[in-house]
Gaussian input, Z-matrix of N, CA and C with variables (Angstrom, degrees):
# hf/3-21g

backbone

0 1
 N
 C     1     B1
 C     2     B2     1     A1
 N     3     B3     2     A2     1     D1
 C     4     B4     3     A3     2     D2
 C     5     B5     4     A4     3     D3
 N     6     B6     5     A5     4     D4
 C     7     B7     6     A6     5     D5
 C     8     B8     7     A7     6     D6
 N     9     B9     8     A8     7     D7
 C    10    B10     9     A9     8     D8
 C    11    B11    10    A10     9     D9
 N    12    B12    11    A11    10    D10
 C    13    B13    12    A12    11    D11
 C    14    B14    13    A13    12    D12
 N    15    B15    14    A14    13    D13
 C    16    B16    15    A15    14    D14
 C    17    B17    16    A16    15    D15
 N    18    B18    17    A17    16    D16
 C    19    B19    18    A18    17    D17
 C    20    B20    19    A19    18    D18
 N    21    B21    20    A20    19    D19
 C    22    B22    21    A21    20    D20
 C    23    B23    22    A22    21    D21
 N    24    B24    23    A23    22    D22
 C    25    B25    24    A24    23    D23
 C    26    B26    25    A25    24    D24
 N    27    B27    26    A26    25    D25
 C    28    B28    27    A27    26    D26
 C    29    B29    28    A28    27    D27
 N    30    B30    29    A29    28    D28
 C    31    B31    30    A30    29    D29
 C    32    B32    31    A31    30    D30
 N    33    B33    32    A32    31    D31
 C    34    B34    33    A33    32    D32
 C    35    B35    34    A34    33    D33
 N    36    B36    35    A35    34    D34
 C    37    B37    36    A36    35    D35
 C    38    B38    37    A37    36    D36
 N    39    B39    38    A38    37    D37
 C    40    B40    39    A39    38    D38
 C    41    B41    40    A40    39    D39
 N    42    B42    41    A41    40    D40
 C    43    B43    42    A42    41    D41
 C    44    B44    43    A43    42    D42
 N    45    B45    44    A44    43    D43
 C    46    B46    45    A45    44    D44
 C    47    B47    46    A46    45    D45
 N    48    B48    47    A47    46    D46
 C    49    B49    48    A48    47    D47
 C    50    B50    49    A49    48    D48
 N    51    B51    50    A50    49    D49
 C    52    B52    51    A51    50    D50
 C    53    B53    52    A52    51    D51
 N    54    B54    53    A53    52    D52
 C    55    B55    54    A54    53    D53
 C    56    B56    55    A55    54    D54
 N    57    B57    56    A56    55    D55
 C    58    B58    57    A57    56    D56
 C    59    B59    58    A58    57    D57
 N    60    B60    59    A59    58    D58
 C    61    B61    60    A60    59    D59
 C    62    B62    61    A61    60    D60
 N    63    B63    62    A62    61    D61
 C    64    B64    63    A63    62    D62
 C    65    B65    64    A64    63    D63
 N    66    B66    65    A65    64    D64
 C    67    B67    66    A66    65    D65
 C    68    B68    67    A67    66    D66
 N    69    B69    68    A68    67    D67
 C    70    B70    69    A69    68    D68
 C    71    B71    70    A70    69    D69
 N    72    B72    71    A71    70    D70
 C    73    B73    72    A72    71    D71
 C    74    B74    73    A73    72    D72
 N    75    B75    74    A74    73    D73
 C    76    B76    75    A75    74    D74
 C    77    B77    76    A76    75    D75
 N    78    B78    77    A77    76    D76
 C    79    B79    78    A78    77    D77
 C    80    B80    79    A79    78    D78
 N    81    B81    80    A80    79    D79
 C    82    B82    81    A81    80    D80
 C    83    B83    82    A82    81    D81
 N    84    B84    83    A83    82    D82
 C    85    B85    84    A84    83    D83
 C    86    B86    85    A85    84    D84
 N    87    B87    86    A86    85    D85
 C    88    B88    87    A87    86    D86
 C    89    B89    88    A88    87    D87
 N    90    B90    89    A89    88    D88
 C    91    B91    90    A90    89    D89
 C    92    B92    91    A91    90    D90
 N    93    B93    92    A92    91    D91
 C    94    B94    93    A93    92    D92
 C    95    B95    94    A94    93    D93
 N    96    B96    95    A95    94    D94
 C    97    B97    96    A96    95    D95
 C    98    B98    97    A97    96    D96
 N    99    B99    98    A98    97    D97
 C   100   B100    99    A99    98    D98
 C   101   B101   100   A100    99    D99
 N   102   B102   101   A101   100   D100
 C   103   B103   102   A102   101   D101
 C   104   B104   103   A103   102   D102
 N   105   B105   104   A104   103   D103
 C   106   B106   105   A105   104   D104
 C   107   B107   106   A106   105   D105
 N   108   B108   107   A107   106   D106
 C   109   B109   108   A108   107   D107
 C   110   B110   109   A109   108   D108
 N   111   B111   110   A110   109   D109
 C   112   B112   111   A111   110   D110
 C   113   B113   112   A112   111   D111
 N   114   B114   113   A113   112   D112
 C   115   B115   114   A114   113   D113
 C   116   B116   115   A115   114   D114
 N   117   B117   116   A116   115   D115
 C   118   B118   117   A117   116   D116
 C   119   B119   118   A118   117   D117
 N   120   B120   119   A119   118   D118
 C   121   B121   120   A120   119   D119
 C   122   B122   121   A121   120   D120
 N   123   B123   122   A122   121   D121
 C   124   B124   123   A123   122   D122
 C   125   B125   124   A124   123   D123
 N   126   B126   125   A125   124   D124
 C   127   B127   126   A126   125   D125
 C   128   B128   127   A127   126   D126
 N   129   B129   128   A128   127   D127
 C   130   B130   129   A129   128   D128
 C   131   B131   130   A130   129   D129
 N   132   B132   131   A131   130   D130
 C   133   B133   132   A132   131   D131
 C   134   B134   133   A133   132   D132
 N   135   B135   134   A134   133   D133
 C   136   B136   135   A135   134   D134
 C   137   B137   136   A136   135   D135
 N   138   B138   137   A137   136   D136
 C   139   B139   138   A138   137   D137
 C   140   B140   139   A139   138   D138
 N   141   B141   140   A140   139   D139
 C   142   B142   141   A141   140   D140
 C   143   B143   142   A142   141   D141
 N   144   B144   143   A143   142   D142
 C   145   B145   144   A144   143   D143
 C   146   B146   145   A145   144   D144
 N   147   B147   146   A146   145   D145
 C   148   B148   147   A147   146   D146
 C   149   B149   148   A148   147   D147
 N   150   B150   149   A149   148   D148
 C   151   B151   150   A150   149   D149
 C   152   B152   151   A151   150   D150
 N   153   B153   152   A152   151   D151
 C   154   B154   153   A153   152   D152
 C   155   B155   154   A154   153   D153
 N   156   B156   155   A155   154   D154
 C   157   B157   156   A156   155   D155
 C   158   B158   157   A157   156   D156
 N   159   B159   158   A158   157   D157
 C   160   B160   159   A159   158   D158
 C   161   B161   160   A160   159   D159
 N   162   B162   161   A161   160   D160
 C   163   B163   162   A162   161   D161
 C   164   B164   163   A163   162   D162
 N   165   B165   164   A164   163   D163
 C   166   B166   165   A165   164   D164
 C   167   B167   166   A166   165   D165
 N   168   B168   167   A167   166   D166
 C   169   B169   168   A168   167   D167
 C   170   B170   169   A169   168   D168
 N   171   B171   170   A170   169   D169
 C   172   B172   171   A171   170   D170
 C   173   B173   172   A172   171   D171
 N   174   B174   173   A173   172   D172
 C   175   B175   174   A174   173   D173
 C   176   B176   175   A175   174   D174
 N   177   B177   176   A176   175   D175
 C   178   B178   177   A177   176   D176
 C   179   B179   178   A178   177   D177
 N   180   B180   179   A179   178   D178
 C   181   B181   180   A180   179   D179
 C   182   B182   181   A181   180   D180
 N   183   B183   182   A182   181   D181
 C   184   B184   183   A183   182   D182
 C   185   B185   184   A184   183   D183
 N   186   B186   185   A185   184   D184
 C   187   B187   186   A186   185   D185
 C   188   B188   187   A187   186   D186
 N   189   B189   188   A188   187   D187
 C   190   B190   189   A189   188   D188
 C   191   B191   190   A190   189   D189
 N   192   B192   191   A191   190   D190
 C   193   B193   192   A192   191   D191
 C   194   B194   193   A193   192   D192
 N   195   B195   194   A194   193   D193
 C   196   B196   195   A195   194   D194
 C   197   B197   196   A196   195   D195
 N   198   B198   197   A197   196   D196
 C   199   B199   198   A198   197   D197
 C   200   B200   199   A199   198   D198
 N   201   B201   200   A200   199   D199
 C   202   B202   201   A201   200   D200
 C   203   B203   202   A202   201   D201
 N   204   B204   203   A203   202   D202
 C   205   B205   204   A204   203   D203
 C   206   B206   205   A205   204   D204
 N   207   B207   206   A206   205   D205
 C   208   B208   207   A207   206   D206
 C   209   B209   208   A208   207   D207
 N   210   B210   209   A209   208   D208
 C   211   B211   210   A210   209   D209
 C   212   B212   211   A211   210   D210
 N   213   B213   212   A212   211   D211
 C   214   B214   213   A213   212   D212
 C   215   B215   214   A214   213   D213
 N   216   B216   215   A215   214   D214
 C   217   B217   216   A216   215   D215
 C   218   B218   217   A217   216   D216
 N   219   B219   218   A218   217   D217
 C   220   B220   219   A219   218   D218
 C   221   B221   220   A220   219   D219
 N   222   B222   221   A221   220   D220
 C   223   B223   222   A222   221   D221
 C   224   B224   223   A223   222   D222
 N   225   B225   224   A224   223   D223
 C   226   B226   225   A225   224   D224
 C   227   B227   226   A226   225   D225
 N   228   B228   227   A227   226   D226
 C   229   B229   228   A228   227   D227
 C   230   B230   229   A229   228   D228
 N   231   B231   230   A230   229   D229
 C   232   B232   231   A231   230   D230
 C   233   B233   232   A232   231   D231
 N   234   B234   233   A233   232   D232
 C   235   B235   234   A234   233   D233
 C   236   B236   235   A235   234   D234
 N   237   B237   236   A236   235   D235
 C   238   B238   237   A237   236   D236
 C   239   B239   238   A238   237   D237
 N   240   B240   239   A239   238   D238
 C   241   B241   240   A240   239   D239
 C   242   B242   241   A241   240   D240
 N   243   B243   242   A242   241   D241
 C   244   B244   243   A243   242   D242
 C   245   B245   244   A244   243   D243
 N   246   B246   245   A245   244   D244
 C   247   B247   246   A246   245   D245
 C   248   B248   247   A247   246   D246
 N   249   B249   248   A248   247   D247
 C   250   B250   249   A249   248   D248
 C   251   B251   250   A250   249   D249
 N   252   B252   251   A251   250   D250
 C   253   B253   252   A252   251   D251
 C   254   B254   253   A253   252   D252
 N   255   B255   254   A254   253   D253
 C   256   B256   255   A255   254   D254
 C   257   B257   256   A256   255   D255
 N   258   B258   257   A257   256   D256
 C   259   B259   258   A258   257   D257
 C   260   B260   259   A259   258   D258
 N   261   B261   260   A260   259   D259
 C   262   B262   261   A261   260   D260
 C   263   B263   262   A262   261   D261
 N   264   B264   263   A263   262   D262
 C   265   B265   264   A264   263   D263
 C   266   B266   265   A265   264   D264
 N   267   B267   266   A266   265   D265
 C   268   B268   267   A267   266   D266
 C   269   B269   268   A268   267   D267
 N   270   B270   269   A269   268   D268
 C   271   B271   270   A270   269   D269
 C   272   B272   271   A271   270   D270
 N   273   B273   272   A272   271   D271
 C   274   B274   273   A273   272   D272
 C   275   B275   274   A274   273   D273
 N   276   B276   275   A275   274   D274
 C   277   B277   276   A276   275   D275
 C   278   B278   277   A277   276   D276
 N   279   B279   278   A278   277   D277
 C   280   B280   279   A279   278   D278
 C   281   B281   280   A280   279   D279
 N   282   B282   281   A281   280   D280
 C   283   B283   282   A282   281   D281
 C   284   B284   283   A283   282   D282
 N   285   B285   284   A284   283   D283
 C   286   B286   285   A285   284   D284
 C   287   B287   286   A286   285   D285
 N   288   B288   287   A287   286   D286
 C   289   B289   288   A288   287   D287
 C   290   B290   289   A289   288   D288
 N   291   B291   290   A290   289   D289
 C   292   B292   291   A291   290   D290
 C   293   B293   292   A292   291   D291
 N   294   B294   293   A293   292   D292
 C   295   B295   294   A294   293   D293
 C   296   B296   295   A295   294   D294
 N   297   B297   296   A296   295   D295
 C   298   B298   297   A297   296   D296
 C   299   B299   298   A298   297   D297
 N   300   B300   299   A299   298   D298
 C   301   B301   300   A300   299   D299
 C   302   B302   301   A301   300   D300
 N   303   B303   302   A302   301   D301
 C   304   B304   303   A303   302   D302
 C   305   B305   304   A304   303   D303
 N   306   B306   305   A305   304   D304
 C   307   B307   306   A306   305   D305
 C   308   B308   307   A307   306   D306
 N   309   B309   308   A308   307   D307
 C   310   B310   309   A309   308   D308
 C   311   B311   310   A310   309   D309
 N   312   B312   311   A311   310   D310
 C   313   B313   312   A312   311   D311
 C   314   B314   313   A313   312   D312
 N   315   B315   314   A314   313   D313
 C   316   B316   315   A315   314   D314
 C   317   B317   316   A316   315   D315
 N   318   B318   317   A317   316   D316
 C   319   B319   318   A318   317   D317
 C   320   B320   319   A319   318   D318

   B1=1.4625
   B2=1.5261
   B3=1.1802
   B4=1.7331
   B5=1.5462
   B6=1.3522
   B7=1.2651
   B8=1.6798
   B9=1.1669
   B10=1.6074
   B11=1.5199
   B12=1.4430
   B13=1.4262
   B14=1.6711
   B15=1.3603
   B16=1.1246
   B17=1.5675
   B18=1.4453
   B19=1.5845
   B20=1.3667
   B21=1.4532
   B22=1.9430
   B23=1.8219
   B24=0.9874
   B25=1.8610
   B26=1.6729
   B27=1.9023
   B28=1.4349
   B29=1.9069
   B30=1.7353
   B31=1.5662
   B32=1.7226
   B33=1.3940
   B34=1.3338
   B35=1.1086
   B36=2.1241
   B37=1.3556
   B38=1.4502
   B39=1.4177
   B40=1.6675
   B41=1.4497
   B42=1.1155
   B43=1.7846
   B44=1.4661
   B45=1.5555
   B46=1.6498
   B47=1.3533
   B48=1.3232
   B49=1.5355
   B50=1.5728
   B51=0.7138
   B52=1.5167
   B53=2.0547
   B54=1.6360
   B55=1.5118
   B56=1.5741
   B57=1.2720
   B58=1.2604
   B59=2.1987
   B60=2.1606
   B61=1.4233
   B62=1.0261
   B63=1.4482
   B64=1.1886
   B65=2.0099
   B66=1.3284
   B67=1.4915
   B68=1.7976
   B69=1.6078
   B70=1.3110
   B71=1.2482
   B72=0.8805
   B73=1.6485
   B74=1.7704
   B75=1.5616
   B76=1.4731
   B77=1.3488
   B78=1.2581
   B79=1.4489
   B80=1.8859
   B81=1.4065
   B82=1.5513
   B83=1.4440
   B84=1.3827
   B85=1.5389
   B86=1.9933
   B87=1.3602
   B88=1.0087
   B89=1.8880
   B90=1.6982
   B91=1.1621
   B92=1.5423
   B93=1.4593
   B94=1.6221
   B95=1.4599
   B96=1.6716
   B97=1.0327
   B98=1.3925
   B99=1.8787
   B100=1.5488
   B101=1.3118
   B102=1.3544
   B103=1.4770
   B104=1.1614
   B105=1.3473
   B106=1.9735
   B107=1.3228
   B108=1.5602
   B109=1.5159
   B110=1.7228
   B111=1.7993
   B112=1.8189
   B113=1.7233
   B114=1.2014
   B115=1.6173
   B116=1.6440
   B117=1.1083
   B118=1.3995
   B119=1.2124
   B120=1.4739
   B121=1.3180
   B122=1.4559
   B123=1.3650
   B124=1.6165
   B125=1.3541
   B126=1.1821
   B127=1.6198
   B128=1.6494
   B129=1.5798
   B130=1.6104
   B131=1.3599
   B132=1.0935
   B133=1.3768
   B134=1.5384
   B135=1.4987
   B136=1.7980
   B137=1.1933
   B138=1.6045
   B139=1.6031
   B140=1.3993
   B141=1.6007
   B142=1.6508
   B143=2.2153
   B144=1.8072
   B145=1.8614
   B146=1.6208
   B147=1.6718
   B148=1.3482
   B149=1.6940
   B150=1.2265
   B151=1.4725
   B152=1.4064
   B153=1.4273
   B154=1.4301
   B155=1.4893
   B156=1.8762
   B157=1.8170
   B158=1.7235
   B159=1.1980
   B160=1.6964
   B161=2.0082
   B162=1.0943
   B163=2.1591
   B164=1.8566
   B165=1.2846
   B166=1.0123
   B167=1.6987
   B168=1.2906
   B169=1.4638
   B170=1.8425
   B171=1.5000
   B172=1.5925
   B173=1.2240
   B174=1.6389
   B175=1.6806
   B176=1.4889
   B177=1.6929
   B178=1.8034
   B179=1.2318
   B180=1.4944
   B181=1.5335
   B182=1.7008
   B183=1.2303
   B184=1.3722
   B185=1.7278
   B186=0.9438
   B187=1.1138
   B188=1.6506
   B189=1.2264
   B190=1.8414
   B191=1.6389
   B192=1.1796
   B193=1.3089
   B194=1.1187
   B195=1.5531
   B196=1.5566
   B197=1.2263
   B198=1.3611
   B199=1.4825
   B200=1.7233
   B201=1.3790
   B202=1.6940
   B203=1.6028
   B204=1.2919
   B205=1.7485
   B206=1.5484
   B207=1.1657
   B208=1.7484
   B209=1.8991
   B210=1.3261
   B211=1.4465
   B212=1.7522
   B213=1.5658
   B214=1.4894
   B215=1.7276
   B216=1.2518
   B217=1.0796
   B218=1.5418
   B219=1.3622
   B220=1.4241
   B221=0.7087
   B222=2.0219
   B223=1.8335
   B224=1.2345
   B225=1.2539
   B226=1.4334
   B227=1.3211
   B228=1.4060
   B229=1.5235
   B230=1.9077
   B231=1.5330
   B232=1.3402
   B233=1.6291
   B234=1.5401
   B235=1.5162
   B236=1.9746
   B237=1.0462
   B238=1.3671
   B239=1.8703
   B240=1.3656
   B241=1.2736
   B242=1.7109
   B243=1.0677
   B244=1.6943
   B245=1.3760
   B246=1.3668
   B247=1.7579
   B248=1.1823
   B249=2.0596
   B250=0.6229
   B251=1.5999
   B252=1.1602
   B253=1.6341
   B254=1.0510
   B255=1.8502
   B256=1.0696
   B257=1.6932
   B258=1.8104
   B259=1.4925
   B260=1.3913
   B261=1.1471
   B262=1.8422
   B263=1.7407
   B264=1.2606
   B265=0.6821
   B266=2.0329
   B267=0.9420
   B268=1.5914
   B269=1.8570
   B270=1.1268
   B271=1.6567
   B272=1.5616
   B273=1.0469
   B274=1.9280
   B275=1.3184
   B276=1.3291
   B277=1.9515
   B278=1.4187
   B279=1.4756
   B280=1.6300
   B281=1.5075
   B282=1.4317
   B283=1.4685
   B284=2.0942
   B285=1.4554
   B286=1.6900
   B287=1.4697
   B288=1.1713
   B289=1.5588
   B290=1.9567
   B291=1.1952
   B292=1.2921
   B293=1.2878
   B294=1.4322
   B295=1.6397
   B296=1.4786
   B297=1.0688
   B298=1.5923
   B299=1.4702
   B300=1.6076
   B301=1.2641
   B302=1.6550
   B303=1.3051
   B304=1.7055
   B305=1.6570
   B306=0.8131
   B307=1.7442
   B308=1.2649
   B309=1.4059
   B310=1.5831
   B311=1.3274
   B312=1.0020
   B313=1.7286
   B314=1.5219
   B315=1.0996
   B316=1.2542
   B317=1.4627
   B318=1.3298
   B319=1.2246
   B320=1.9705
   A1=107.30
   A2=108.50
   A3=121.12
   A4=111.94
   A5=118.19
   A6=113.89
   A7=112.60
   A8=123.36
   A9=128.00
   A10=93.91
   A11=121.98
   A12=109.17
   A13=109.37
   A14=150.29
   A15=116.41
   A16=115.67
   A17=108.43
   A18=118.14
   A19=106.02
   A20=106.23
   A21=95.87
   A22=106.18
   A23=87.40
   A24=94.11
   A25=100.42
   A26=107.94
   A27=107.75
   A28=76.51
   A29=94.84
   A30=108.40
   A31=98.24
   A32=142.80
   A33=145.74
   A34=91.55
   A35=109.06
   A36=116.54
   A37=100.70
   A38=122.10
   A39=101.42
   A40=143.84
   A41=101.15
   A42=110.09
   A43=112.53
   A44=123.23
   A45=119.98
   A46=89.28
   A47=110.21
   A48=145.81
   A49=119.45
   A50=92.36
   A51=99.68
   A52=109.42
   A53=106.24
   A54=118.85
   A55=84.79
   A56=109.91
   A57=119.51
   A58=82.64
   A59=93.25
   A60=99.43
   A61=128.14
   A62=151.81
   A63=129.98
   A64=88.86
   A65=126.46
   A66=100.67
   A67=101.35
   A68=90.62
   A69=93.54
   A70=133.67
   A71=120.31
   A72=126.56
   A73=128.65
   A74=108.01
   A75=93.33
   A76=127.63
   A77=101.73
   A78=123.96
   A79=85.51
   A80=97.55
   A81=133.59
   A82=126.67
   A83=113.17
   A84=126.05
   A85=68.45
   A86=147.78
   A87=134.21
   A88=96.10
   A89=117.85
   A90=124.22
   A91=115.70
   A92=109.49
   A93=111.47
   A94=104.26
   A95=100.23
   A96=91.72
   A97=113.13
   A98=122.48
   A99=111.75
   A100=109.20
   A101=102.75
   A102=119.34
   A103=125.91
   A104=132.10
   A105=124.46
   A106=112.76
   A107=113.63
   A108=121.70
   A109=107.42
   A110=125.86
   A111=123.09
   A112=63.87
   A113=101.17
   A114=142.37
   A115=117.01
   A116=135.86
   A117=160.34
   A118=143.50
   A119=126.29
   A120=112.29
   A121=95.44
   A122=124.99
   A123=125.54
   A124=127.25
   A125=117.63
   A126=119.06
   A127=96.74
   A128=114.16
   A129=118.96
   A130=107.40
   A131=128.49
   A132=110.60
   A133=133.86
   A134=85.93
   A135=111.45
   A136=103.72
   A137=130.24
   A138=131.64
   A139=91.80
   A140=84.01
   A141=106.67
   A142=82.43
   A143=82.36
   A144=100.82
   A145=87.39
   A146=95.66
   A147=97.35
   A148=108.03
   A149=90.31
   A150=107.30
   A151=136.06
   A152=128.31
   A153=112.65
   A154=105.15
   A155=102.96
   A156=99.66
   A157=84.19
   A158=78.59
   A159=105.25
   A160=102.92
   A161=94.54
   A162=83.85
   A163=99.36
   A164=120.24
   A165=115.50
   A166=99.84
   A167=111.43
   A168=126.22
   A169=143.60
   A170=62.62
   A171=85.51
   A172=136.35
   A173=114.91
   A174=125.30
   A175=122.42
   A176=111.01
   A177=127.55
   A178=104.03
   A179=100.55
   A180=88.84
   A181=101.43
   A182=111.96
   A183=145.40
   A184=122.81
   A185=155.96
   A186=150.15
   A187=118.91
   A188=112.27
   A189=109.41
   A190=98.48
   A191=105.31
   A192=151.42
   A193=124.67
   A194=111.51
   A195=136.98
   A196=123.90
   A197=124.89
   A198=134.94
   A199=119.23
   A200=118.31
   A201=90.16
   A202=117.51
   A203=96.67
   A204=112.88
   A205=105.09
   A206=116.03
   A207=95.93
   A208=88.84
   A209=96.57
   A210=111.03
   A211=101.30
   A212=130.01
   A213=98.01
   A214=111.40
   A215=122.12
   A216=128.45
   A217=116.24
   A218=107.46
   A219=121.44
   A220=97.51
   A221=95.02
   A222=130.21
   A223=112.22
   A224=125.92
   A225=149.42
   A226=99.80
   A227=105.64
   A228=110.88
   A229=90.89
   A230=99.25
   A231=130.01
   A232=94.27
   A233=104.10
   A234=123.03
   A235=103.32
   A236=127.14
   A237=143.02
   A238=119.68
   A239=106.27
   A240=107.52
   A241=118.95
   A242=120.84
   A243=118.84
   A244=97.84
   A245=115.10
   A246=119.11
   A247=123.10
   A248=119.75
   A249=107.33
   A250=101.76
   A251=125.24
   A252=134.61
   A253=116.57
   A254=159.18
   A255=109.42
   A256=88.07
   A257=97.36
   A258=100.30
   A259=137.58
   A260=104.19
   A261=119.08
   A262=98.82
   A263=154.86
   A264=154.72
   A265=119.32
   A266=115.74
   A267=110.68
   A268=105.77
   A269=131.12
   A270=130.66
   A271=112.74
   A272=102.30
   A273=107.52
   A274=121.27
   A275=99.17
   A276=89.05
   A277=134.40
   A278=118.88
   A279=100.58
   A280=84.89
   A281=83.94
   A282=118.30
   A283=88.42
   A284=97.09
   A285=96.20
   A286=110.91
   A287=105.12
   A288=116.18
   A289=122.63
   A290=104.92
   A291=121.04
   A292=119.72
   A293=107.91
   A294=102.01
   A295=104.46
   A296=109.88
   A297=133.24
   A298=101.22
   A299=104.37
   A300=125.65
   A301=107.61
   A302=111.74
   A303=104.09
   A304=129.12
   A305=131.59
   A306=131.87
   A307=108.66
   A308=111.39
   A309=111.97
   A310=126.42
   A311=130.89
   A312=131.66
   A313=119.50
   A314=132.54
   A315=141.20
   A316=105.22
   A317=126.31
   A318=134.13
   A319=110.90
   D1=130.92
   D2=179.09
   D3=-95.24
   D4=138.51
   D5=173.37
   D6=-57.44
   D7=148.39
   D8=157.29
   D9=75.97
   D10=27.09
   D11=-174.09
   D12=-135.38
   D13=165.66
   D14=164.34
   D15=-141.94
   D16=157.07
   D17=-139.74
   D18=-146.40
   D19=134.36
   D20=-179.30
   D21=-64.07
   D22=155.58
   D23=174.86
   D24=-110.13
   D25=150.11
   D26=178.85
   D27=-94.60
   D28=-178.34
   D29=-170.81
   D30=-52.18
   D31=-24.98
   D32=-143.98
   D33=-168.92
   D34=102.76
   D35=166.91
   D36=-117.40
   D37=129.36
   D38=140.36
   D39=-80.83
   D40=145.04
   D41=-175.47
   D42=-114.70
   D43=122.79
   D44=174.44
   D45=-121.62
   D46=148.94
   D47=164.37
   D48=-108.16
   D49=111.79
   D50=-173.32
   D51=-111.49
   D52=133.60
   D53=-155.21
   D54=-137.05
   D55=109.33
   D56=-171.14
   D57=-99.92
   D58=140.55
   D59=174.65
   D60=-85.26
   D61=-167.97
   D62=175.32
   D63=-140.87
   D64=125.49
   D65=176.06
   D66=-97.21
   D67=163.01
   D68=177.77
   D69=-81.82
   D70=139.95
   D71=156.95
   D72=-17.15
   D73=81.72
   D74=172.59
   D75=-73.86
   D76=168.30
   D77=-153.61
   D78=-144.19
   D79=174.86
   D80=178.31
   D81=168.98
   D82=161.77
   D83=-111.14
   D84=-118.48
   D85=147.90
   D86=165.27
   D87=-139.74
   D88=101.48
   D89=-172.87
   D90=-96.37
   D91=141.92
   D92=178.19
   D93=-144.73
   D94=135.91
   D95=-175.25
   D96=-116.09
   D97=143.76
   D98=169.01
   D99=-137.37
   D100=168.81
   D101=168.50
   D102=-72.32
   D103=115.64
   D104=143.75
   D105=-35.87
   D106=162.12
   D107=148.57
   D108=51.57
   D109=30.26
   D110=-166.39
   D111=-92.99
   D112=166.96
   D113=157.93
   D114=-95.70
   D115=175.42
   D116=128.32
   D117=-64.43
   D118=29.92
   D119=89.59
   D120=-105.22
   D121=146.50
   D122=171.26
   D123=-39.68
   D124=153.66
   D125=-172.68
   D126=-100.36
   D127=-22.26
   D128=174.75
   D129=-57.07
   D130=124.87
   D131=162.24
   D132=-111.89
   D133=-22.50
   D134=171.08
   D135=-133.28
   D136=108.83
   D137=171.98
   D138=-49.70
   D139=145.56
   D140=-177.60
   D141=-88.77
   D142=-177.49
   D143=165.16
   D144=-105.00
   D145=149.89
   D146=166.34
   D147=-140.70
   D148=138.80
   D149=173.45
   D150=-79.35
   D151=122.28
   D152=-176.60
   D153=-150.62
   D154=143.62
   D155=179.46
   D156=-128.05
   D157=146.25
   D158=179.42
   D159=-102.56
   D160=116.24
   D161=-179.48
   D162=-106.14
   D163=117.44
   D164=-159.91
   D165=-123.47
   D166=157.64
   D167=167.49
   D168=-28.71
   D169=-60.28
   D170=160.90
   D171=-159.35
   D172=7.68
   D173=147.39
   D174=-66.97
   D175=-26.40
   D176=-164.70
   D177=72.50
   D178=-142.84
   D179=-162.28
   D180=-117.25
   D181=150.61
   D182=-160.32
   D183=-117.03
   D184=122.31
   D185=-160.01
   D186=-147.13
   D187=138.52
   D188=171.43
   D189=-163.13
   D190=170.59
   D191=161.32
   D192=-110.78
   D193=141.43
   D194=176.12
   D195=-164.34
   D196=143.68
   D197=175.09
   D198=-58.14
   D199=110.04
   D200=-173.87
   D201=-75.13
   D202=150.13
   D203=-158.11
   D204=112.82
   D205=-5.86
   D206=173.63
   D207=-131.53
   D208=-166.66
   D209=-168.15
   D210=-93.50
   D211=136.38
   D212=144.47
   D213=-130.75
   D214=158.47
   D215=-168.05
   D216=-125.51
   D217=149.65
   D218=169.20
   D219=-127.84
   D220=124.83
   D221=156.53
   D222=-65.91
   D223=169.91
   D224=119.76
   D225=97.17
   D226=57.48
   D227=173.33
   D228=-134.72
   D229=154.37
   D230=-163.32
   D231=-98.71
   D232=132.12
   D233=-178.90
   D234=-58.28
   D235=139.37
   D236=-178.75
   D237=66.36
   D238=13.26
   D239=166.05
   D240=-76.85
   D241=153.68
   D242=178.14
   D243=-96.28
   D244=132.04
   D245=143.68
   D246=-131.16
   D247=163.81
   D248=-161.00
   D249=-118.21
   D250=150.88
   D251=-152.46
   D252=-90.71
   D253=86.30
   D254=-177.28
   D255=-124.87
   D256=158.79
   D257=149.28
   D258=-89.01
   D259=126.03
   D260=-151.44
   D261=-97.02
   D262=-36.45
   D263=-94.06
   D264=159.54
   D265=101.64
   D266=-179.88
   D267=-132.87
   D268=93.91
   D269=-156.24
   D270=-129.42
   D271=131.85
   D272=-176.85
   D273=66.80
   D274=12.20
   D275=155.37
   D276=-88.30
   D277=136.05
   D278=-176.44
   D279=-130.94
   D280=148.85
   D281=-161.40
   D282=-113.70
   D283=143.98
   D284=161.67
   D285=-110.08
   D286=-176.86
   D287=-176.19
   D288=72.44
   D289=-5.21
   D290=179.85
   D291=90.08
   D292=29.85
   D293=-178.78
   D294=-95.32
   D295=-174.14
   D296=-168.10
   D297=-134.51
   D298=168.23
   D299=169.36
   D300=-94.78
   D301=106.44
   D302=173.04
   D303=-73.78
   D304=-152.46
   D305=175.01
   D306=-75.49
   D307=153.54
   D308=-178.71
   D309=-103.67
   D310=155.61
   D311=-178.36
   D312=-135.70
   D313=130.29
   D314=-167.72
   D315=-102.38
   D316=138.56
   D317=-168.08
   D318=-130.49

């Protein structure tokens, strides 16, 4: 028996339906991190590690680390989901001149 088609039945027919899946579209998270208010020559002097979890829609939540000055990224997230970014974590950077690391903002 064919779907959308029609067919005598004996007393006991079987019928399968078959729902072919489609997977989604990955995606990934590609993070960089910078400073406000650095100078020329830099006030960084040793990139810190920085921490970040992404809480997403329908990947959940996701997490990595990276040195700032390079890239870090989160896999295994699905193309058109929303997440939300935060930096969790900023460790072993020293800064000269007496500055600090201020609050963070996601862009």
């Amino acid at each position: 028996i064919s779907l959308n088609s029609s067919t005598a039945i004996s007393a006991s027919q079987a019928v399968t339906i078959t729902n072919p899946l489609t997977a989604p579209n990955a995606a990934q998270l590609n993070i960089t991190k910078l400073y406000s208010g650095d100078t020329v020559p830099s006030k960084v002097t040793t990139q810190p590690t920085i921490g970040v979890q992404a809480v997403c829609s329908i990947s959940g939540t996701k997490t990595t680390s990276f040195t700032a000055g390079t890239t870090g990224t989160i896999t295994g997230l699905v193309q058109g989901e929303t997440c939300t970014v935060t930096e969790t974590a900023i460790t072993g950077g020293v800064l000269a001149g007496g500055y600090t690391f201020g609050a963070t903002s996601a862009a």
